[in-house]
C-alpha positions as CSV (number, residue, x, y, z in Angstrom):
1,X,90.7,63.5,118.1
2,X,89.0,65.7,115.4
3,X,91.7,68.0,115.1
4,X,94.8,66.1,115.4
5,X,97.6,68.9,114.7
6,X,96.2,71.1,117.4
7,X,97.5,70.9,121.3
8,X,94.9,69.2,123.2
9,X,93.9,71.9,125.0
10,X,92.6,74.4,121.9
11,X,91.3,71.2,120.3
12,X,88.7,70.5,123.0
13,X,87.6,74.9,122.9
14,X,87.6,74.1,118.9
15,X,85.1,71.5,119.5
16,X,82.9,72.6,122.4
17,X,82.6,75.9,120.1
18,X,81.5,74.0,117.2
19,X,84.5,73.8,114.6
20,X,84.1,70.5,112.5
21,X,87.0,71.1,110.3
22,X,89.9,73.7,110.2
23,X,89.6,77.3,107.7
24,X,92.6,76.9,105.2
25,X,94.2,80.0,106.8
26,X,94.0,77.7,110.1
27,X,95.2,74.6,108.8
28,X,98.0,76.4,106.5
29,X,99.7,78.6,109.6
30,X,100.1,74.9,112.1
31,X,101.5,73.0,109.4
32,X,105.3,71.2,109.9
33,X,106.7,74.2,108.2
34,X,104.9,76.9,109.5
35,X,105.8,75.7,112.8
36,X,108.3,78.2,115.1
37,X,108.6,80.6,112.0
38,X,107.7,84.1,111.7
39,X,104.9,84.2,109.3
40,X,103.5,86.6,106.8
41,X,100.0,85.4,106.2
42,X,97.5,86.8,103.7
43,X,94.1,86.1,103.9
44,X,90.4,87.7,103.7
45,X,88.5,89.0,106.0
46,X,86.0,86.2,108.0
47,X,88.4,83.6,106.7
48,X,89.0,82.7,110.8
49,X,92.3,84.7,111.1
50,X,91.7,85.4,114.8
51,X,91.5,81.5,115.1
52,X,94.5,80.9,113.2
53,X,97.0,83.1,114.7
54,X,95.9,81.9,118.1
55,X,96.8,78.1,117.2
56,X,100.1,79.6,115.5
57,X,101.0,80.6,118.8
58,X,100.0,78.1,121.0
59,X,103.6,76.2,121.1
60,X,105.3,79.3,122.1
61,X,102.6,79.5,124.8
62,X,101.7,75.9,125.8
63,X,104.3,73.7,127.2
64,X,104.2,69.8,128.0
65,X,102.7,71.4,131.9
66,X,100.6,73.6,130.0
67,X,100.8,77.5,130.9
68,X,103.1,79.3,133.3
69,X,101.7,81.0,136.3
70,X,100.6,84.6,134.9
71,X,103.5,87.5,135.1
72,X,105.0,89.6,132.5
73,X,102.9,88.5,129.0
74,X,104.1,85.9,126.5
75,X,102.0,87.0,123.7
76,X,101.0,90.3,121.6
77,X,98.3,91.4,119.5
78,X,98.4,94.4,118.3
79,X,95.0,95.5,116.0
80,X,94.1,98.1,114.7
81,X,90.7,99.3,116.2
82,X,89.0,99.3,119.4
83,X,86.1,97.0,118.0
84,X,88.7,94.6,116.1
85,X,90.7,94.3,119.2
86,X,87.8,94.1,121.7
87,X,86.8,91.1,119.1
88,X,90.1,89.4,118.9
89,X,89.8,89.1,122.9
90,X,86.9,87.5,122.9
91,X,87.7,85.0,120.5
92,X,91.1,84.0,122.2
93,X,88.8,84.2,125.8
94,X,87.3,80.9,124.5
95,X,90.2,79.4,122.3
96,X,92.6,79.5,125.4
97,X,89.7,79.0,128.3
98,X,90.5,75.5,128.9
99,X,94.1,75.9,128.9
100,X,93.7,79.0,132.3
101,X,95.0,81.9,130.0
102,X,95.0,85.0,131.3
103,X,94.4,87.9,128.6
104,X,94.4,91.7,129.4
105,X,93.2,93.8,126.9
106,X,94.5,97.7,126.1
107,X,92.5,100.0,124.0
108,X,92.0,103.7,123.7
109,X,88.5,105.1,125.1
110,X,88.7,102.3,127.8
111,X,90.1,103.0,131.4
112,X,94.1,103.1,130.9
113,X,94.0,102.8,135.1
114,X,92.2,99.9,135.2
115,X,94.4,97.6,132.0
116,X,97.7,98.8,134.5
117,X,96.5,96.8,137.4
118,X,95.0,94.1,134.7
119,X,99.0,94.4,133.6
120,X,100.4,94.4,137.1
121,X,98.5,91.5,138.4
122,X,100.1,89.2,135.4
123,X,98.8,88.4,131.9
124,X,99.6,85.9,129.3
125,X,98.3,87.4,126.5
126,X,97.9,91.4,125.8
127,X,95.4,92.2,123.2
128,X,95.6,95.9,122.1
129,X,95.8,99.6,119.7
130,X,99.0,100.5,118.9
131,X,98.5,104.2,120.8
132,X,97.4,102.3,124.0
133,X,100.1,100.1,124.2
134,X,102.8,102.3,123.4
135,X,101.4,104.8,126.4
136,X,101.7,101.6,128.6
137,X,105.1,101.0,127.4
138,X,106.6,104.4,128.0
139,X,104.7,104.5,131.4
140,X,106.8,101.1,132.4
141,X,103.4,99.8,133.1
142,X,103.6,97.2,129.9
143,X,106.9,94.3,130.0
144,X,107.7,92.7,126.7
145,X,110.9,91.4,128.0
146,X,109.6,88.0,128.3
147,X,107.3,88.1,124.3
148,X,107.6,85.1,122.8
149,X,105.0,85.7,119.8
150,X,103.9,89.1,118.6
151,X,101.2,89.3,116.2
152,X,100.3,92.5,113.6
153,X,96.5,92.2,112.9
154,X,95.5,93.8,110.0
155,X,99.1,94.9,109.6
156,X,98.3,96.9,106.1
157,X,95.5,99.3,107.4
158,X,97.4,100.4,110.4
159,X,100.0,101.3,108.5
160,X,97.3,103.3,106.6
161,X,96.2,104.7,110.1
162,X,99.3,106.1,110.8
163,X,101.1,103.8,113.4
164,X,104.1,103.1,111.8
165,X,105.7,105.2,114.4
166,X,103.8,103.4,117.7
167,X,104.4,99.9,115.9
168,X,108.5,100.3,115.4
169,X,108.3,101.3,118.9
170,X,106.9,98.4,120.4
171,X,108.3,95.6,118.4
172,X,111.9,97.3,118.8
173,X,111.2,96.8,122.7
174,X,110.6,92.8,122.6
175,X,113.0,90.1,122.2
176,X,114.8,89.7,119.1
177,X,114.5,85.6,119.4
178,X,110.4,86.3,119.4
179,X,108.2,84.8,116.8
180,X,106.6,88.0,114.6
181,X,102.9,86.7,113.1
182,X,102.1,89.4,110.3
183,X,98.5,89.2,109.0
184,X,97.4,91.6,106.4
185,X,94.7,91.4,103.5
186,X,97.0,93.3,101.5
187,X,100.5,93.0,101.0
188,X,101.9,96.9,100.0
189,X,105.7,98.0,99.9
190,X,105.2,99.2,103.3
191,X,104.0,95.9,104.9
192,X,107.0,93.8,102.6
193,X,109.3,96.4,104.4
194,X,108.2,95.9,107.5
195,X,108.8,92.0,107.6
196,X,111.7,92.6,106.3
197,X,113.6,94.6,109.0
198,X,111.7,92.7,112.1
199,X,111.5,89.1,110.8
200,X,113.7,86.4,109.9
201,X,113.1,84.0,107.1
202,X,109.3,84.2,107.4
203,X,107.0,81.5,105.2
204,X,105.0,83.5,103.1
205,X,101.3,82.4,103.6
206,X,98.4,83.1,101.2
207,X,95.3,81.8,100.8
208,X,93.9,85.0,98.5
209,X,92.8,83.6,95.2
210,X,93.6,84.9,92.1
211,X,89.6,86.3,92.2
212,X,90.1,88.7,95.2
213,X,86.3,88.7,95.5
214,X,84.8,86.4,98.7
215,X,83.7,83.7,97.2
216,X,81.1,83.8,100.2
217,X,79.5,87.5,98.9
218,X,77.3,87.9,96.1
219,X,78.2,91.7,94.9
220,X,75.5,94.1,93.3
221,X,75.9,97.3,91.8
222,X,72.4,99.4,92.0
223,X,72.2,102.6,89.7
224,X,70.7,105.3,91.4
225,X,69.9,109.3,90.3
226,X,72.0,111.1,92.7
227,X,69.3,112.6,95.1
228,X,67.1,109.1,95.3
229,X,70.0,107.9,97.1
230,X,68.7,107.7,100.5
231,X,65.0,106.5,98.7
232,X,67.4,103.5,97.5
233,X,69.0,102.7,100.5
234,X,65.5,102.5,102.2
235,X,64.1,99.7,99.3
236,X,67.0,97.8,99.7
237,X,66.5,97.5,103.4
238,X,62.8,96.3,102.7
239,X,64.2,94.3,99.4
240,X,66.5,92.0,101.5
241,X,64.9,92.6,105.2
242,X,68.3,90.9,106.2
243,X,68.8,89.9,109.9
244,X,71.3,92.4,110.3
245,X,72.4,95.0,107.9
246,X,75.6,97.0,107.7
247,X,75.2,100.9,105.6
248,X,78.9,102.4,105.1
249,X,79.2,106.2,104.9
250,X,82.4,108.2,104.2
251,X,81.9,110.9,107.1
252,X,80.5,111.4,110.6
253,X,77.9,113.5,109.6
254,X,76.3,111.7,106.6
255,X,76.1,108.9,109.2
256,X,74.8,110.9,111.7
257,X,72.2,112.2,109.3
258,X,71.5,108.7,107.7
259,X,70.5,107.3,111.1
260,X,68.7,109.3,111.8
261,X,66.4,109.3,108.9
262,X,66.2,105.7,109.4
263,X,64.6,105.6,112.7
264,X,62.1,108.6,111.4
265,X,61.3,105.5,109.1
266,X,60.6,103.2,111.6
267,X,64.0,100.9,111.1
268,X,65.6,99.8,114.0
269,X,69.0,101.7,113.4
270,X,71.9,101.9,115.5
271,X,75.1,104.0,114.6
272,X,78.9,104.0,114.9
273,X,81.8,106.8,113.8
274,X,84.3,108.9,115.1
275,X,82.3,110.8,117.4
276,X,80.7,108.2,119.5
277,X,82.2,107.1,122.7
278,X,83.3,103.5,123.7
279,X,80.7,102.8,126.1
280,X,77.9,104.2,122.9
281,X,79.7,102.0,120.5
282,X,79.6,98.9,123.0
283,X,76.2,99.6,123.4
284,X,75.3,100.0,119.7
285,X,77.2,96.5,119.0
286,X,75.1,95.0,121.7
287,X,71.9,96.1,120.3
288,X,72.8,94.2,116.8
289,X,74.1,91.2,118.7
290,X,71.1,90.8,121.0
291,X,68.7,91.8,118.0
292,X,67.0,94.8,119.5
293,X,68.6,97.0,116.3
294,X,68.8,95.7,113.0
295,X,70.8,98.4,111.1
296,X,74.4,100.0,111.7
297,X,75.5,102.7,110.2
298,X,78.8,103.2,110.2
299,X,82.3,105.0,109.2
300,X,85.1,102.2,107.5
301,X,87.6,103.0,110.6
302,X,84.6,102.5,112.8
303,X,83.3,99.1,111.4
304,X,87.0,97.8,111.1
305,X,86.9,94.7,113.1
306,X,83.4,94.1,113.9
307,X,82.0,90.3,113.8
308,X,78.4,89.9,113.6
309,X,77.3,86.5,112.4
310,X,74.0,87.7,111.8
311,X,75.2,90.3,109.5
312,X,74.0,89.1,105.7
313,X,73.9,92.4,103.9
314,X,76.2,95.4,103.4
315,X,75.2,98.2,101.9
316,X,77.8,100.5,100.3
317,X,76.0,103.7,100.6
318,X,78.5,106.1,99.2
319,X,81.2,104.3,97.0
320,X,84.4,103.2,98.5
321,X,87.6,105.4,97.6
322,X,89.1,102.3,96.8
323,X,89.3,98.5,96.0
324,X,90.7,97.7,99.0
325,X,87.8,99.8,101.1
326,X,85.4,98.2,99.0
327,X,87.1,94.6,100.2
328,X,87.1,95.2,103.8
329,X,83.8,96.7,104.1
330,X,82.2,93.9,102.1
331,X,83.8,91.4,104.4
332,X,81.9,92.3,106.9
333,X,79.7,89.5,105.7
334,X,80.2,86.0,104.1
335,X,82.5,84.9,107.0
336,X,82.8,81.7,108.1
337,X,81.2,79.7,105.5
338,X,78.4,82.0,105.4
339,X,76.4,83.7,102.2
340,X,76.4,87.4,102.4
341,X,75.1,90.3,100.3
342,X,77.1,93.0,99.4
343,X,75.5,96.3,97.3
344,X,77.1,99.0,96.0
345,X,74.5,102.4,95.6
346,X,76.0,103.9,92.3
347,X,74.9,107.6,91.0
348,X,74.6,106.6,87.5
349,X,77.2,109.9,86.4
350,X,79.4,107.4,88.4
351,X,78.7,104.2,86.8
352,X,82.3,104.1,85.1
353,X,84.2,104.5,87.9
354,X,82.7,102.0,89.8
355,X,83.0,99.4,87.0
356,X,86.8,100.3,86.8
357,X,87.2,99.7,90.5
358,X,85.8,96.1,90.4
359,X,87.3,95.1,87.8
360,X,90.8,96.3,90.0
361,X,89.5,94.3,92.5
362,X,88.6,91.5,90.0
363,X,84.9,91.2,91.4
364,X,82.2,90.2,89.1
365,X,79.1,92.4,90.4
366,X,75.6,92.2,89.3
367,X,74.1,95.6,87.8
368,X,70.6,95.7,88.5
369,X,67.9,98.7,89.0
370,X,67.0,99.5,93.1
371,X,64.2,97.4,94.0
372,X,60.8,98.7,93.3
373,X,57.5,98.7,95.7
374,X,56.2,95.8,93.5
375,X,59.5,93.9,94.1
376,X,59.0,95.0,98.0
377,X,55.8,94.1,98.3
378,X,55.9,91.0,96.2
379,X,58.8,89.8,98.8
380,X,57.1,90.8,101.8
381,X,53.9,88.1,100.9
382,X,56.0,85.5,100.8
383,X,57.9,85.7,103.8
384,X,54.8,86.6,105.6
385,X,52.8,83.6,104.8
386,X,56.1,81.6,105.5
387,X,56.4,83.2,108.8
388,X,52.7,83.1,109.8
389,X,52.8,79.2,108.5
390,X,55.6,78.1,110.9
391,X,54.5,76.0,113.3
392,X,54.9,77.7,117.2
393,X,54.1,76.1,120.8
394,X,50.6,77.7,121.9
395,X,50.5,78.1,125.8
396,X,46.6,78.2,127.0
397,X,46.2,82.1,127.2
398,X,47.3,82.1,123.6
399,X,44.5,79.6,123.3
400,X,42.0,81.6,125.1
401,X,42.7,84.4,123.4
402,X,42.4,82.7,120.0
403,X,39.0,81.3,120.9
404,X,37.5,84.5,121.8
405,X,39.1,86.0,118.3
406,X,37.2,83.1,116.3
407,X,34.2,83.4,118.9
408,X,33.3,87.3,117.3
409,X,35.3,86.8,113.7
410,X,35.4,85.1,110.6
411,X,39.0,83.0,110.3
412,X,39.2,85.3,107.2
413,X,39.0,88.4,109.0
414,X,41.4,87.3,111.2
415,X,44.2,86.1,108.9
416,X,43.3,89.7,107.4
417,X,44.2,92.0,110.3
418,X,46.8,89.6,111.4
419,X,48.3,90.5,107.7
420,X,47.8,94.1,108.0
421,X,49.1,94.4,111.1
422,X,52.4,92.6,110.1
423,X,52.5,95.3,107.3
424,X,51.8,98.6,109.2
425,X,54.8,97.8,110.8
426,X,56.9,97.7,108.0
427,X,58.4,101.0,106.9
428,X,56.8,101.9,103.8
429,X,58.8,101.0,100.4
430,X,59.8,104.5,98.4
431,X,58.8,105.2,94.7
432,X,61.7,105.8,92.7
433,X,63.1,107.0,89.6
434,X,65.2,104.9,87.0
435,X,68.8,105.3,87.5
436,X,69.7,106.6,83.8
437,X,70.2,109.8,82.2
438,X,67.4,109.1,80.0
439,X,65.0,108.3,82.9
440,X,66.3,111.4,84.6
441,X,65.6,113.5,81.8
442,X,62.0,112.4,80.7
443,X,61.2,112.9,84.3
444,X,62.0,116.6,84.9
445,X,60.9,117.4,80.8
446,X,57.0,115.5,82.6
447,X,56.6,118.5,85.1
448,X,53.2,117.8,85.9
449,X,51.1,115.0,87.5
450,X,47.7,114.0,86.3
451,X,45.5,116.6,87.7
452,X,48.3,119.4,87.6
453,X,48.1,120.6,84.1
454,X,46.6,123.8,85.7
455,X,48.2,125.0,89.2
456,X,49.0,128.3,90.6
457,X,52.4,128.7,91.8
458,X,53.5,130.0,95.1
459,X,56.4,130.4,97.1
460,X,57.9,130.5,100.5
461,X,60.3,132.3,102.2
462,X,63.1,129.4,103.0
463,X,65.3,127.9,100.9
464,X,68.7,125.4,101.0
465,X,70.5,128.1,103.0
466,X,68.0,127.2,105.9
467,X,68.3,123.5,105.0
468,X,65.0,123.5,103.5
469,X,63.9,120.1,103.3
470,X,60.8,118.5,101.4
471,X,60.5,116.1,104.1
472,X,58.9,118.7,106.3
473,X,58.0,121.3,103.7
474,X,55.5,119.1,102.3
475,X,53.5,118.6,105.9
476,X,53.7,122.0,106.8
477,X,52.0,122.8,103.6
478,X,49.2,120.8,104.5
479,X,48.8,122.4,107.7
480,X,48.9,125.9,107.3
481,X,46.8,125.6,104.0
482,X,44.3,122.7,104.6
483,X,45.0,120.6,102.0
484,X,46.3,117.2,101.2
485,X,49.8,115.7,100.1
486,X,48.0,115.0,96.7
487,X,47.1,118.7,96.1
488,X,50.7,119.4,96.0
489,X,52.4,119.3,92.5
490,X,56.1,119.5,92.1
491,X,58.6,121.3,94.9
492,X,61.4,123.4,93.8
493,X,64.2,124.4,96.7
494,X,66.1,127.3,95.9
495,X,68.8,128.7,97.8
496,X,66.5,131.5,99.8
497,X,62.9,130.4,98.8
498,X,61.3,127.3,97.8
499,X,57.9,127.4,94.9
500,X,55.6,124.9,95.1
501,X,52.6,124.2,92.6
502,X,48.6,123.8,93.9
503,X,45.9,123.4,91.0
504,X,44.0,125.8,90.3
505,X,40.9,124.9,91.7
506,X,41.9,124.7,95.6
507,X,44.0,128.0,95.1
508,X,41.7,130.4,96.8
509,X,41.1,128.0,99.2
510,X,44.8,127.2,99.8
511,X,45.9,131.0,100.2
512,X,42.9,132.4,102.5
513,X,43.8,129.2,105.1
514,X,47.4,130.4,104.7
515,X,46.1,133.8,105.6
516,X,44.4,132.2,108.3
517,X,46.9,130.0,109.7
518,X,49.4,132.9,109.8
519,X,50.8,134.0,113.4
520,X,48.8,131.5,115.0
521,X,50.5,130.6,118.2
522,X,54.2,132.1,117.1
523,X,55.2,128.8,116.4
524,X,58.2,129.1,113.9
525,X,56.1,127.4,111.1
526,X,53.4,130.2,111.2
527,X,56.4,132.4,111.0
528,X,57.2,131.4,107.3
529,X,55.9,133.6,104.8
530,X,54.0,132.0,101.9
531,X,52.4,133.8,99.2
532,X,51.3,133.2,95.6
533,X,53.9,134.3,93.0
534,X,55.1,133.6,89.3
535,X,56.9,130.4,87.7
536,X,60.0,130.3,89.4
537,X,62.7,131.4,86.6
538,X,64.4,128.1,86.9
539,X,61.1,126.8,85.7
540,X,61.1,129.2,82.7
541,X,64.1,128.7,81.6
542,X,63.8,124.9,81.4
543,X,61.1,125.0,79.7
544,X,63.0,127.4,76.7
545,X,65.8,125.0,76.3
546,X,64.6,121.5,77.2
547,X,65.7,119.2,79.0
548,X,68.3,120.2,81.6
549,X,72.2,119.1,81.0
550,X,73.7,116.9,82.9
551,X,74.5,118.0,86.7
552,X,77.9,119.7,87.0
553,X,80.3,118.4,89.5
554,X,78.7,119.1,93.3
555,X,75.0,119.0,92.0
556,X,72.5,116.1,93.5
557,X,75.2,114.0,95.6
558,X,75.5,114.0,99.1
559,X,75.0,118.0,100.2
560,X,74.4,118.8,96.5
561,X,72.0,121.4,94.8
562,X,71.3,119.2,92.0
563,X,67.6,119.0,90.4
564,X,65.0,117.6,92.9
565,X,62.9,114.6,92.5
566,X,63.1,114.0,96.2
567,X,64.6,114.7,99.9
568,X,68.3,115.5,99.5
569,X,70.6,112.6,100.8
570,X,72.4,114.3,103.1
571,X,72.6,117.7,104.9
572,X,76.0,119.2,106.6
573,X,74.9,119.6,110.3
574,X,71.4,119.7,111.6
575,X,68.4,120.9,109.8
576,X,67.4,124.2,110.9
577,X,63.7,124.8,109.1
578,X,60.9,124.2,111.2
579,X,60.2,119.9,111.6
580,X,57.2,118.3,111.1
């Protein structure tokens, strides 16, 4: 027997799923004095939790006969989320398959109807949120009067959710002789109060080192300016080109926006917050476990509980509002013995925070500059010639076709379109700015390109109060005045008009097509108004005093009017200018 302290039954599941040896959260909570005990176990995230309290259970659950036939539940789980509980199912599905186990599962967005006759027809285990189960409790639909073992999943974050209320309400309606399981990351005054007014003697369980970091995650911190943001987020995508990739946002709408200026990339993006809908979420999970999406974008409540074994990188976008956020977002990967990546985008204004926040959290992170296009493209030629030198089963119309390719081409030109057609469907790497003040500075003091020491200026009619974006300013540009992206010289977006520089010598040229182009099929684009003007004043009066201080509180983060040396990260709502 390969697992010898395990009932017979969850041994064989163990096996057939392809455990070799026991997490020490797994092994600690079925020990000889773990056994029959409430239990308050702290552990990381991917450290098998789901696992353990499901084998903490199983003598309250299993008897010498095995299980009971299915009627009022034996067992609880309560989680958190809808996704963490959803996951928690579908791990004790297989744990307890062997063994007959019936297990109905209760969460909000899903079809309350439907979990009543799931509840009526007799359960043995009820996986659920704590605002679902107290509705099925006060409806009489949900009987605890036979619980033997309830367990608090992530006990410390739905305390944070606000359940305290729902959770008192539940556990004061089961047996006082049931076991109480308490799992939490974190152990807070409210959590040690809780265990102590609805357990008895519990065995404190911890197997949280004294570095709180996973020892599974290698952590990065990546200095950014604060409007190159989204620029870095896109290189680190095409740095790592991980399996599956997890981006965390602190609101609906920067998600909302960041997705979808992922798929205008070309990344196969999916995303998950507040406002999506169970069946969109399910389907957005799906997409990432069947490998038809690559990215998630997501809120931390929405991400709370997900398991994706393919997920190697996690990208904190905007910066965590705390240690702990920063833990439970990272440990999203590195689970189960796995290496996982986890990279924190920091505004370099907000460098000292950050490093005060992992040193709470006791993590040792690697500060390092967002990747460059070299560091891209240097990347991308070596795992394209590994993936084009892997050997692959030919069938005969691969064959045929192949023979007909070497039949009217060199082997060279071959390989050679074969390469650039692995590469056009890459998204294209961004160029980017140093992330330091100094960087910043000489930047915006070098206002001009080669080949733009003489330009006319000239302005247009939109600004930031229309969401003015150079994204689609700079194609519209081309359009209306016939030129190309590289007779445009720098963009400045105010709040009601945006200048724009064009040298001198394509001037005339620019303005008569403008003239032109004006009206033509009252599109909204033609509607804009551009016209030749002065030096914006902003432009002046940099040039009196130098280099620009450094941006006040508000200016070039997410929303932010801050200088532009790019697309600002993200807007409030959808854009309203015209789109190219």
């Amino acid at each position: 027997m390969t697992f010898p302290d395990v009932t017979p039954l969850l041994a064989e599941a163990l096996t057939a799923h392809g455990y070799t040896a026991l997490t020490p959260v797994q092994s600690a909570v079925i020990e000889t004095g773990a056994k029959g005990r409430d239990l308050v176990v702290s552990a990381q995230t991917g450290s098998g939790k789901t696992v353990a309290f499901g084998l903490a259970m199983a003598d309250e659950l299993l008897g010498e006969s095995g299980l009971p036939q299915a009627g009022a539940p034996l067992a609880l789980v309560i989680a958190p989320t809808r996704e963490l509980a959803l996951q928690v199912s579908r791990e004790l599905m297989w744990l307890y398959a062997k063994a007959g186990a019936r297990i109905a599962t209760c969460v909000g967005g899903m079809d309350p109807s439907k979990e009543r006759r799931a509840l009526s027809y007799g359960a043995h285990i009820v996986v659920g949120t704590p605002g679902r189960l107290r509705d099925h409790l006060e409806r009489g639909a949900l009987d605890l009067s036979a619980m033997r073992a309830v367990v608090l999943d992530e006990a410390d974050e739905m305390l944070d959710m606000g359940f305290r209320e729902d959770l008192e309400e539940i556990l004061d309606a089961t047996p006082s002789g049931r076991r109480t399981l308490l799992f939490s990351a974190t152990m807070p005054k409210p959590i040690v109060a809780l265990a102590r007014r609805y357990q008895h003697e519990a065995v404190r369980i911890s197997t949280v080192g004294e570095d709180r970091g996973h020892g599974d995650i290698a952590y990065q911190a990546v200095t950014v300016a604060p409007a190159q943001i989204e620029h870095a987020v896109v290189n680190l995508l095409r740095f790592h080109e991980a399996e599956t990739a997890m981006l965390f946002c602190a609101t609906r709408d920067n998600v909302r926006h960041l997705h979808a200026t992922l798929i205008e990339r070309g990344f196969a993006a999916v995303a998950l917050s507040g406002e999506h809908s169970q069946s969109e979420r399910n389907n957005a999970l799906q997409a990432l476990r069947d490998r038809r999406a690559r990215v998630c974008v997501a809120t931390d409540v929405a991400a709370r509980g997900i398991d994706l074994p393919t997920l190697s990188l996690v990208i904190h976008v905007e910066i965590p509002r705390d240690a702990e956020a920063l833990q439970h977002r990272s440990g999203r990967t590195g689970r189960a013995g796995k290496k996982g990546t986890a990279v924190i985008v920091v505004p370099y204004p907000r460098r000292k925070r950050v490093e005060s926040m992992l040193r709470g959290a006791r993590i040792e992170a690697e500060w390092r500059e967002a990747p460059t296009p070299d560091d891209i493209r240097r990347n991308d030629r070596e795992r394209l010639i590994a993936a084009l030198l892997t050997p692959v089963e030919l069938d005969e119309e691969d064959r045929e076709i192949a023979a007909r390719l070497l039949a009217e081409r060199s082997p060279e030109d071959i390989a050679g379109s074969l390469v650039r057609a692995h590469r056009a469907a890459m998204p294209a790497p961004e160029e980017l700015i140093a992330g330091t003040h100094e960087a910043q500075r000489a930047a915006q003091a070098e206002r001009h390109r080669p080949g733009f020491e003489d330009v006319v200026w000239f302005r247009m009619d939109v600004g930031r109060r229309q969401n003015a974006d150079a994204r689609w300013i700079l194609p519209l540009l081309c359009r209306r005045g016939h030129i190309t992206r590289n007779e445009v010289g720098a963009i400045r977006i105010g709040q009601g008009e945006t200048h724009f520089q064009v040298p001198t010598a394509v001037a005339r040229k620019f303005a008569d097509a403008v003239k032109r182009t004006a009206g033509i099929d009252g599109d909204d684009e033609s509607g804009i108004t551009i016209e030749q003007s002065e030096a914006p004043r902003e432009q002046a009066r940099e040039r009196r005093k130098g280099p620009p201080p450094k941006p006040h509180r508000g200016q070039g983060g997410p929303g932010g009017a801050g200088p532009r040396t790019g697309p600002r990260v993200f807007h409030k709502g959808k854009p309203k200018g015209p789109r190219s």
